[in-house]
TORLUMTOR-820706 format. One record per residue (C-alpha): residue number from 1; residue in three letters; x, y, z. Coordinates in Angstrom, 1 decimal. Layout:
    i   aa      px      py      pz
  NUM  Ala       X       Y       Z
...
This chain:
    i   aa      px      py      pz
    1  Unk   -26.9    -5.1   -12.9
    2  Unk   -24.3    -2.4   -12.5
    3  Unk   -21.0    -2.6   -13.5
    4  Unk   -18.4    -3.9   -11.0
    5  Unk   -17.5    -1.1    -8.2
    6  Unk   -13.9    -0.7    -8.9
    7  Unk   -14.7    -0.5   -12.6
    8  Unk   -15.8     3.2   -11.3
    9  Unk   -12.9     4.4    -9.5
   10  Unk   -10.9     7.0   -11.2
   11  Unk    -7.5     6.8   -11.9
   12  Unk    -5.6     9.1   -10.1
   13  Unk    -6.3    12.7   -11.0
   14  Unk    -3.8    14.5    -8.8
   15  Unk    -0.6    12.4   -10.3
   16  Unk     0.5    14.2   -13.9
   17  Unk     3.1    10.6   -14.3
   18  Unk     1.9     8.2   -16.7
   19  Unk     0.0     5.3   -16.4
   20  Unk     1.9     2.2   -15.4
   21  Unk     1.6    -1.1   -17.0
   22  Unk    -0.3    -2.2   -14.1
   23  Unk    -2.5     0.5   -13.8
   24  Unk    -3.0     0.5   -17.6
   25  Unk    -4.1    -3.0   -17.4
   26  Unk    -6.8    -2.4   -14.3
   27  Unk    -8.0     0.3   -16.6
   28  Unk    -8.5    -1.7   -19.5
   29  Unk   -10.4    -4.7   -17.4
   30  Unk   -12.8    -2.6   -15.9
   31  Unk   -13.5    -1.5   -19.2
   32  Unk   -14.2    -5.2   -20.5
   33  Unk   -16.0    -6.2   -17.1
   34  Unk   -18.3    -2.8   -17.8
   35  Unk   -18.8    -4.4   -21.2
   36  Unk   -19.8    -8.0   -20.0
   37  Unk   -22.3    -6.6   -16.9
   38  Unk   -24.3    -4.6   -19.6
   39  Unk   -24.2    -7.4   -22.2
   40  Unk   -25.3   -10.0   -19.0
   41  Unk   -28.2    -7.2   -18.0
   42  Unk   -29.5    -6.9   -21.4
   43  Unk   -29.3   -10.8   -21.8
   44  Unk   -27.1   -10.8   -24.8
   45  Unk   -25.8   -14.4   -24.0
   46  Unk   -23.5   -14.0   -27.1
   47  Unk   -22.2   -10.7   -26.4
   48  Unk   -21.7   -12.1   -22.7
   49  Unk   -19.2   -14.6   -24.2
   50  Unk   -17.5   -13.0   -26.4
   51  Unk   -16.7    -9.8   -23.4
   52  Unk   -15.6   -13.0   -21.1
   53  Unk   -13.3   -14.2   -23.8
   54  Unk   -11.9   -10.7   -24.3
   55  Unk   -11.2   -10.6   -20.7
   56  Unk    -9.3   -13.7   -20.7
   57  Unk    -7.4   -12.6   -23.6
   58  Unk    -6.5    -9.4   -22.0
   59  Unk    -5.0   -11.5   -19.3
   60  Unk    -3.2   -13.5   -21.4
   61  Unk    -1.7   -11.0   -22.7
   62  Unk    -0.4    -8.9   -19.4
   63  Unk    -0.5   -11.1   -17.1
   64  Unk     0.3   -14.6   -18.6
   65  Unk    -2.5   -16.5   -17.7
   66  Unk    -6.1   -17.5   -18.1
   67  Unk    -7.5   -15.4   -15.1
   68  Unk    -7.1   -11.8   -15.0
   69  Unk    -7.5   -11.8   -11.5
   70  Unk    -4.6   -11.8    -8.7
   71  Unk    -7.0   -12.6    -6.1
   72  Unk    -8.1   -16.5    -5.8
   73  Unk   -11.5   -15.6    -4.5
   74  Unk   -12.2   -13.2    -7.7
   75  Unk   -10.5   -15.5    -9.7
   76  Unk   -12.8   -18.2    -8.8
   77  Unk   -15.7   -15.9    -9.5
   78  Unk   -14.9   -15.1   -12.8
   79  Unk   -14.6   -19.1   -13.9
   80  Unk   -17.7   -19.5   -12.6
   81  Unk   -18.7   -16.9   -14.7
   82  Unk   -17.1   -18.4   -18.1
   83  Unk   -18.3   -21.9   -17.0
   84  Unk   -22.0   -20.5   -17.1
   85  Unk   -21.8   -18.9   -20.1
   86  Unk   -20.3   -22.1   -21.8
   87  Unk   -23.5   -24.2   -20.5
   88  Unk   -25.4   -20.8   -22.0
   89  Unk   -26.8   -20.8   -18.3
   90  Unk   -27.4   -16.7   -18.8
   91  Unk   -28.9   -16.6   -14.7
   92  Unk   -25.5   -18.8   -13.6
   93  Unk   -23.5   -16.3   -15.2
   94  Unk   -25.5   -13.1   -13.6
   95  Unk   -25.3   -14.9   -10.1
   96  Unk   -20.8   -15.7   -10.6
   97  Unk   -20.7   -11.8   -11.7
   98  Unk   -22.8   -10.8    -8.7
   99  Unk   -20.4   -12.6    -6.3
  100  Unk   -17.6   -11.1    -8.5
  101  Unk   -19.1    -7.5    -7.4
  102  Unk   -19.7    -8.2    -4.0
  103  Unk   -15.8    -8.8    -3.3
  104  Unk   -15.3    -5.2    -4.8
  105  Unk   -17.8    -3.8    -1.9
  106  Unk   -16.5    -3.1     1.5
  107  Unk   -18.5    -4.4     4.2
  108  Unk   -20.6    -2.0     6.3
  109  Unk   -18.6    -3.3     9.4
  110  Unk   -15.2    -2.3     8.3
  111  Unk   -16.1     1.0     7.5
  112  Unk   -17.5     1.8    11.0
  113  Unk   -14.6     0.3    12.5
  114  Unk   -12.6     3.3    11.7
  115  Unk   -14.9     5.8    13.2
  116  Unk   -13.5     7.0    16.6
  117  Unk   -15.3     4.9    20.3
  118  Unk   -16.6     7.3    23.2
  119  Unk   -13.7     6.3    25.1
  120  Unk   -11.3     8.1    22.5
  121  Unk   -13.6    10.9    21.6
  122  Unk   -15.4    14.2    23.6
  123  Unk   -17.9    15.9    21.7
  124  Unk   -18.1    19.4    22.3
  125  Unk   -21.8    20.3    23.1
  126  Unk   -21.6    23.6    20.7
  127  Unk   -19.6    22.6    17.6
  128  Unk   -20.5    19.2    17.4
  129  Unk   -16.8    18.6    16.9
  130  Unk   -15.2    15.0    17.7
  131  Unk   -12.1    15.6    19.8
  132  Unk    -9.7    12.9    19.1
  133  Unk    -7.4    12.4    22.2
């Protein structure tokens, strides 16, 4: 199991201005969640729980509540994932992070809805160049 997609997203390299709290905070969660995908792929049921609890702590502490998610659909997915690991239900708890990842993964029809129709592009025959008009 891989660790969640925006875990893997670089900070800004181009920007020399330090971190904010905020982006400090993303930083340090998708170091945790990194942390409880590999103990979840190795099976480590105790490790699992104890990088879940982390995460919640880490919450607690920036953002003042139990889920350190801002979005209810993630947030739901991570609960699911604690509630799993409290029942010790090791597959539950792989199956709440996979939902988890999915939200981080844009879906294949979003990303050709961006790309330009025929009727606003002309390809030139010799370049191979889309013409915007």
């Amino acid at each position: 199991m891989s660790a969640i997609s925006i875990a893997n997203l670089p900070s800004s390299t181009t920007n020399t201005t330090p971190l904010t709290s905020r982006q400090t905070y993303f930083k340090e969660r998708a170091a945790e969640v990194r942390q409880l995908s590999e103990a979840l792929s190795s099976g480590d049921l105790a490790a699992a729980q104890q990088d879940y609890n982390n995460i919640v702590a880490l919450g607690n502490n920036i953002l003042h509540k139990d889920n350190p998610y801002l979005r209810a659909d993630r947030g739901l997915d991570f609960n699911a994932i604690g509630g799993a690991l409290q029942n010790g239900d090791l597959d539950g708890a792989r199956q709440a992070f996979a939902a988890l990842e999915s939200t981080y993964k844009v879906p294949p029809a979003a990303a050709s809805s961006t790309a330009p129709t025929n009727a606003t592009a002309a390809t030139a025959p010799e370049s191979g160049v889309n013409i915007i008009a």
